[in-house]
Steps between C-alpha positions, in 0.01 A plus 500: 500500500659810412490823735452852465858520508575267266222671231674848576850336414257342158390882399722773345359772735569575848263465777419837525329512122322162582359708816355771307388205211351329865358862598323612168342192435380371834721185494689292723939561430491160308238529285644843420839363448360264207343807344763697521717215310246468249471881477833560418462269189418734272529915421096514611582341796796740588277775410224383739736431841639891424095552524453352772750692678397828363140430655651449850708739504196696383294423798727543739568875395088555504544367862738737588699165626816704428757172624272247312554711175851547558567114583285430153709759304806278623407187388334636223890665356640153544247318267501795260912460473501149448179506307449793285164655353455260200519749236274305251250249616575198230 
């Protein structure tokens, strides 16, 4: 039986992103985990985890949740260096 660990080790994105995949989408870390892995899989993909960071980082600024956003902007500069805004969705 494999562990959380052990699907973190699986997926190409660090436990931070597959919190905010977790937090956006109402699901427990593992099941966010796989969808992050099968996320990254193609440019739409990409394009919808920088999304789904956008819209938390979103909500936490209409909250006025000023560490929130500024723990969200973190993680969300980390994705966006290793994975860029797909330029062209193909």
């Amino acid at each position: 039986m494999l562990s959380l660990t052990d699907c973190l080790d699986f997926v190409d994105l660090d436990a931070a992103t597959i919190e905010v995949i977790a937090s956006h989408e109402d699901l427990p870390m593992i099941v966010a985990a796989e969808l992050g892995h099968q996320l990254l899989g193609d440019l739409r993909g990409i394009f919808v985890l920088h999304q789904m960071h956008r819209t938390l980082i979103e909500r936490a600024a209409e909250k006025g949740s000023l560490d929130d956003e500024k723990r969200l902007r973190a993680i969300y500069t980390a994705f966006n260096r290793k994975y860029p805004v797909p330029r062209q969705l193909t």
